[in-house]
N, C-alpha and C positions, 0 to 999 in steps of 0.2 A: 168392786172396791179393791185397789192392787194395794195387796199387806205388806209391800216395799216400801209405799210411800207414805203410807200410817205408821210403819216403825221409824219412819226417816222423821216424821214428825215428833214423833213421842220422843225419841233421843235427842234430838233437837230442844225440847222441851225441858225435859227430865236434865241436858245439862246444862242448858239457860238456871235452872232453877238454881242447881248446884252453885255455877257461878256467883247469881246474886244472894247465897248462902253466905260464897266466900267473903263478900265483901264487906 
């Protein structure tokens, strides 16, 4: 499991959230 592309996700995620936080 490459931990590059699980953190690429989770930030990925983590600022989707944020975004639809913002809105």
């Amino acid at each position: 499991m490459p931990v590059n592309s699980v953190l690429c996700h989770f930030s990925s995620d983590f600022s989707l959230g944020l975004i639809l936080q913002d809105i």
